[in-house]
N, C-alpha and C positions, 0 to 999 in steps of 0.2 A: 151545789155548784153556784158559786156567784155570777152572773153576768153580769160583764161589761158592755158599755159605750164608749169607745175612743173617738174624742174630739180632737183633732192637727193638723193644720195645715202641710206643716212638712211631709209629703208623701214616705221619704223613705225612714223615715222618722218615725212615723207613725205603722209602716210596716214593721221596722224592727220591734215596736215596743208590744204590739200585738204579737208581735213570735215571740218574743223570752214570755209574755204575760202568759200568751198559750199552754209552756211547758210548765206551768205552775198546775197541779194538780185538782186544786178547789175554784180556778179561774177560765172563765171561759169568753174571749172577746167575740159577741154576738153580732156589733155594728159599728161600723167605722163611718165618721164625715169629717171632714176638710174644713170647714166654717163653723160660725154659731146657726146661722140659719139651719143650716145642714142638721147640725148636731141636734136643734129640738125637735123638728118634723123625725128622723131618727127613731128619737129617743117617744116622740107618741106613738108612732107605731112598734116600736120593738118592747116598747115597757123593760129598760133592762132594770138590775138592781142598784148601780151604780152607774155615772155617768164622771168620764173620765176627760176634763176639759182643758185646753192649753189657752192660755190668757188671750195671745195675740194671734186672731185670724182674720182674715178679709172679710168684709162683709156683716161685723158682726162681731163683738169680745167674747170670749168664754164668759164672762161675766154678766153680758147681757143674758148669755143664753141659759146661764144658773140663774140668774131672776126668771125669766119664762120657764126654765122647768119647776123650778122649787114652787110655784104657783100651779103649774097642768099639771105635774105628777108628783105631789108632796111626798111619795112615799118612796121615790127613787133618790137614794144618797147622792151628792155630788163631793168631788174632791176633784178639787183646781190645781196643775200644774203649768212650772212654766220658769223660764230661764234666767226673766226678772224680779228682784228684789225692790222693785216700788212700794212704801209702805202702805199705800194706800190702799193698793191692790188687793193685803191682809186682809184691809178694813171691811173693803167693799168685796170680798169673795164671804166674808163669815153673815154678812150682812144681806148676801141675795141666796143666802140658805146652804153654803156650802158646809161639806163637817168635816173637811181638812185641804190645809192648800201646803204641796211637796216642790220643793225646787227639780230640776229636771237634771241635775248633776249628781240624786241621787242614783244609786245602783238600781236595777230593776228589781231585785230580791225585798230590797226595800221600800219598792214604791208598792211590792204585791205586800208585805208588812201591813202597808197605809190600809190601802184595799182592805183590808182584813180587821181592821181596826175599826174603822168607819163602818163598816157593816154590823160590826159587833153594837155600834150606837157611841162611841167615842170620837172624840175630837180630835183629831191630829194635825200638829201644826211645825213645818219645819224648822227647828231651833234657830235658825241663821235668823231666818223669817221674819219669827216672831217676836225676837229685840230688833229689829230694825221696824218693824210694827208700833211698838208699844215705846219708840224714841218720837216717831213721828206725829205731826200734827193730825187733828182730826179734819173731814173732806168737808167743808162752811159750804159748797154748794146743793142747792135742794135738787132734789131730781130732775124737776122741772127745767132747772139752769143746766145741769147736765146733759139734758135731753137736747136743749137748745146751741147751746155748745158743741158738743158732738155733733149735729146737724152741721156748725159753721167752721165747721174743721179743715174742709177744704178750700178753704175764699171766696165760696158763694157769697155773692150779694143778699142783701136782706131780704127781697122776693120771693128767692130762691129759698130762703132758710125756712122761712114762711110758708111757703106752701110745703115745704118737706114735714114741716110738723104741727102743720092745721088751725095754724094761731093767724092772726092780723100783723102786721109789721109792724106799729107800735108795741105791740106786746114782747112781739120777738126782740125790739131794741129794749124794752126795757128787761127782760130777762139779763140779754149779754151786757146791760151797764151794771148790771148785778155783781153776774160772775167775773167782770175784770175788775170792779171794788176789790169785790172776796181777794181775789186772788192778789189783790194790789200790782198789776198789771197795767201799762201805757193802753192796749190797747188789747181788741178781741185776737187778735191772731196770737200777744204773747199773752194772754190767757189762758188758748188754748194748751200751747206750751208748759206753761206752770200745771196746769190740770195733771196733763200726761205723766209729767214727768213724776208728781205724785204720787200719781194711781189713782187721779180722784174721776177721770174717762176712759 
């Protein structure tokens, strides 16, 4: 029996996808959370076999929370779904340890398929996906500018971003004159912009 962790925000969403997954024979959803937060506290206590992550939730990306588990529980597979075709998001799901990322328009027979795959020790990458991946530029920001960015996503002021991520204000401006270089943006707020819209946050 494989067990799952489903990661979704969307409540009824995420109940559906736990029922058809349910009537699959070799699939069992052990724990369900709403965020990334959610999903790796979850996923330390439940130790499932797979953790079953949607990109975009409050509090937190599926992505961050596959960097935090591929780090606390190396031996629990991840596979990223999700509604967006960001190429970045490719990038950065195969990069924080994920071993397949499914679009959410697939049928559920076929995301238990993935499931199935990915356990086996296989990479599975949804075709759409992965030319719109492997069209797209690679993400020039380090993590660190990432981190900093993401922090300034909502219009804090520099204080504010600063103490969210333990640095000094000089350091924190010079990160963001970084990531609006990179991203050859006017200013931080359409940086952040460009970032998103990539997949590079």
């Amino acid at each position: 029996m494989i067990r799952v962790l489903l990661a979704e925000d969307q409540t009824m969403v995420r109940g559906a996808i736990a029922t058809l997954l349910g009537l699959e024979p070799d699939i069992e959803v052990v724990g369900q959370a709403c965020d990334g937060p959610g999903a790796v506290s979850t996923a330390l206590e439940l130790r499932p076999d797979l953790c079953l992550l949607d990109i975009e939730m409050p509090g937190g990306s599926g992505l961050d929370a596959a960097e935090a588990l591929h780090t606390e529980l190396p031996e629990t597979k991840i596979l990223v779904f999700t509604v967006f075709d960001r190429p970045g998001h490719v990038r950065r799901a195969l990069e924080a340890g994920a071993s397949g990322f499914i679009g959410k328009n697939r049928p559920v027979d076929e995301l238990a398929v993935a499931i199935r795959q990915v356990m086996a020790g296989e990479t599975v990458m949804d075709p759409a996906l992965a030319v719109t991946a492997l069209r797209a530029p690679s993400n020039p920001l380090t993590p660190r500018e990432r981190e900093v960015l993401a922090a300034a996503i909502d219009g804090s002021p520099i204080p504010t971003v600063a103490a969210r991520v333990h640095l000094s204000e000089k350091t924190v401006r010079n990160y963001l004159s970084a990531a609006i270089q990179k991203t050859d943006s006017a200013n931080r707020f359409e940086a952040v912009h460009t970032a998103r819209e990539n997949g590079w946050l």
